[in-house]
Each structure stands twice: as structure tokens, then as C-alpha cells.
matplotlib code that plots the C-alpha trace (Angstrom):
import matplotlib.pyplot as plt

x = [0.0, 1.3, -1.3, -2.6, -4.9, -3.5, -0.3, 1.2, 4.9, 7.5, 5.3, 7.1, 4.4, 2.3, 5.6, 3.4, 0.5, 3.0, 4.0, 2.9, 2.9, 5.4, 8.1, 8.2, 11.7, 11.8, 10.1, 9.1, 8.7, 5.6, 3.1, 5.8, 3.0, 4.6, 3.4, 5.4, 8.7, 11.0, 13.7, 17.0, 19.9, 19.7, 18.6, 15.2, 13.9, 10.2, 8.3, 7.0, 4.3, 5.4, 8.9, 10.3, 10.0, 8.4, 10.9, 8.8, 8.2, 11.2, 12.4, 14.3, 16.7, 16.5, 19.3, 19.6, 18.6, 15.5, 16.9, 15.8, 18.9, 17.6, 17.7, 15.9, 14.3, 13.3, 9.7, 7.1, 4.8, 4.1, 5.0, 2.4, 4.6, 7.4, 8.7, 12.2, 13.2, 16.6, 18.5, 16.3, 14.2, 10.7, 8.6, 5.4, 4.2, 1.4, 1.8, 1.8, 5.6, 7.5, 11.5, 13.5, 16.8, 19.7, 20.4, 24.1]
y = [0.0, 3.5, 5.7, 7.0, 9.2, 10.3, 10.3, 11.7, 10.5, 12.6, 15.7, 17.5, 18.9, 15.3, 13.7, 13.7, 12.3, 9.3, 8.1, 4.9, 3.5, 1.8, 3.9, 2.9, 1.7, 3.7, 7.4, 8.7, 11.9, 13.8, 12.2, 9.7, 7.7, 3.9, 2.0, -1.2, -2.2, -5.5, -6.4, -8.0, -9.0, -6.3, -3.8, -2.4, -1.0, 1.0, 2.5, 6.1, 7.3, 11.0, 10.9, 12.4, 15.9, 16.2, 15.1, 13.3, 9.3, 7.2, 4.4, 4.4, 2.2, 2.9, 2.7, 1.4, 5.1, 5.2, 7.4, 7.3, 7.1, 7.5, 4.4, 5.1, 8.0, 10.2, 8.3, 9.5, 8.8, 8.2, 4.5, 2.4, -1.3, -2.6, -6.1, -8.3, -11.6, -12.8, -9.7, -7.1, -4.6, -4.6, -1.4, -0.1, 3.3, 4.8, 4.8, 0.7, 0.4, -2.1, -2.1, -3.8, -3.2, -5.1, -4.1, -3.6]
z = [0.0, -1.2, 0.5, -2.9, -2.8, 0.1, -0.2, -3.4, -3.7, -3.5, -3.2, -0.1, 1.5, 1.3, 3.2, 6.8, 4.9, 3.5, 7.2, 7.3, 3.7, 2.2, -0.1, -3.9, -5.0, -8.4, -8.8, -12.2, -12.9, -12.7, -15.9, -17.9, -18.3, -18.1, -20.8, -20.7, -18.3, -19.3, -17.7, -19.6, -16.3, -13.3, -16.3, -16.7, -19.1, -19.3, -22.3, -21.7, -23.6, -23.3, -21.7, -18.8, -17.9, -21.7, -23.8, -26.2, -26.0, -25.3, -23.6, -20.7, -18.2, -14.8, -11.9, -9.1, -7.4, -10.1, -12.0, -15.5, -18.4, -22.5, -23.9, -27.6, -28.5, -31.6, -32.3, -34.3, -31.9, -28.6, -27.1, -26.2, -25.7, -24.5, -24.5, -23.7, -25.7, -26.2, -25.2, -27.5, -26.4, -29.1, -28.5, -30.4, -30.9, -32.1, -35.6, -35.5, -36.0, -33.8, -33.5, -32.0, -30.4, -28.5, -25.4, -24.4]

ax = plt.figure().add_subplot(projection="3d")
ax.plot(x, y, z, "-o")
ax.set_aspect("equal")
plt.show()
């Protein structure tokens, strides 16, 4: 249990109202919008459908601190999938295309 709606991670000023509830392990920021996470060996990686902080859909991979690192970007449109097999990363977007990538 989170506390949502009450509490509102990592809002400051909800920090009293989060006592209590258990602290997520990775934070995204404010609307990314996850639309698929895979994982390929202690790396994940998660499909945004807008990006972080607005910087268009991408994919990401995320630390150990949650921090998230570009992975692919430049898409058409926004991402909508996201899928691991074999050491590639397959992600759709909007338009219908699928690519896939290997992961390093």
C-alpha cells in the first residue's frame, strides 16, 4: 500500500500524509506515463508514452537510485509497448511500428 490518494509521492508537502505507507523503490517523474517495463539482467527497461520531464516518448533504463537514463528516442509517436526476448528490447508506438533493439 502506497497511500494514494492520500499520499502523493514525493510531493514535499504530502511527506506527513505518506507516514505509514510503504516507499516505492523507483520514482518517475511527474506524468511519464509507463506503458510497458521489461527487464534483460539487473537492467530495466520502461516504455513512456510522453517521456520524462516532456521530452517526447522514449524508452528508458533505470538505476539502481530510479533514476531514468535515455535508452531510444526520436519516435514518431508516442509508445504504447514494450517487451524483452533474447537480449532485445521490441517497442510499439502509435503509428503501429515495432522495432527492435539489442540491449548492451
Amino acid at each position: 500500500n502506497y497511500g494514494f490518494p492520500t499520499c502523493t509521492w514525493p510531493a514535499a508537502e504530502t511527506m506527513k500524509s505518506c507516514k505509514g505507507f510503504n516507499e516505492p523503490a523507483i520514482l518517475l517523474p511527474p506524468h511519464s506515463s509507463p506503458m510497458g517495463i521489461g527487464a534483460i539482467g539487473n537492467t530495466f527497461y520502461v516504455s513512456l508514452f510522453g517521456g520524462a520531464a516532456g521530452k517526447g516518448p522514449e524508452v528508458v533504463t533505470m538505476s539502481k537510485k530510479g533514476q531514468p537514463f535515455p535508452f531510444l528516442t526520436g519516435f514518431a509517436a508516442p509508445t504504447i509497448a514494450l517487451g524483452v526476448n533474447n537480449g532485445s528490447v521490441y517497442v510499439g508506438d502509435l503509428t503501429g511500428t515495432i522495432y527492435k533493439v539489442a540491449a548492451k
